[in-house]
C-alpha positions, 0 to 999 in steps of 0.5 A, a space after each residue: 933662149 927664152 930670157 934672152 931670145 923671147 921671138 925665138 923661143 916662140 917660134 922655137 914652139 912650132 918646130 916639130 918635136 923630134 927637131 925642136 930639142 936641136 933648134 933649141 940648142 942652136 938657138 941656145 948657141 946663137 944667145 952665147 955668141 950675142 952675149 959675148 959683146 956684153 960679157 967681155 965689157 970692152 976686153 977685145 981679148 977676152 972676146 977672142 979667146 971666148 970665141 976660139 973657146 967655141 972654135 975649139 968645143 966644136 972642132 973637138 966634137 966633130 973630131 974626137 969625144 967631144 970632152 971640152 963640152 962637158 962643162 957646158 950645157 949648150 955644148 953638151 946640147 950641141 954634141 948631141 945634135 951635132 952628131 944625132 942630125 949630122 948637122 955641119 961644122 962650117 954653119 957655126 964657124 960662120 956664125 962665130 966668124 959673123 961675131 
């Protein structure tokens, strides 16, 4: 968040402490999704399979153990919130969908 998303990093400073580890991993999880126009360099495909990739990680959060998300940071970052503050899946569809 802070190479890729300085304003918000800044910003990020001025959560409270026992919220700032999840808007951190929310923030973190917003620079994944604006990445993926840069990382798939014109692949329309590659870019749908990443944010069903996505898709896939939170829906199996929410509703098993959360195993695909243990090769990523952000989404191990996210299991933890997710479930620490009951935060809802439909936010970050929406945010997948909005890509």
């Amino acid at each position: 968040v802070k190479k890729h998303d300085f304003e918000n990093y800044l910003c990020g400073l001025l959560v409270p402490s026992d919220a700032r580890a999840a808007y951190f991993s929310i923030r973190a999880f917003n620079v994944e999704l604006a990445t993926v126009h840069d990382q798939i360099k014109g692949n329309a495909m590659a870019g749908r399979i990443r944010f069903q990739w996505w898709r896939d990680v939170l829906k199996d959060i929410v509703e098993s153990d959360g195993e695909q998300a243990r090769q990523q940071p952000v989404a191990l970052a996210l299991k933890r919130h997710i479930r620490e503050k009951s935060l809802s899946l439909h936010w970050f569809e929406r945010s997948i969908d909005a890509r």
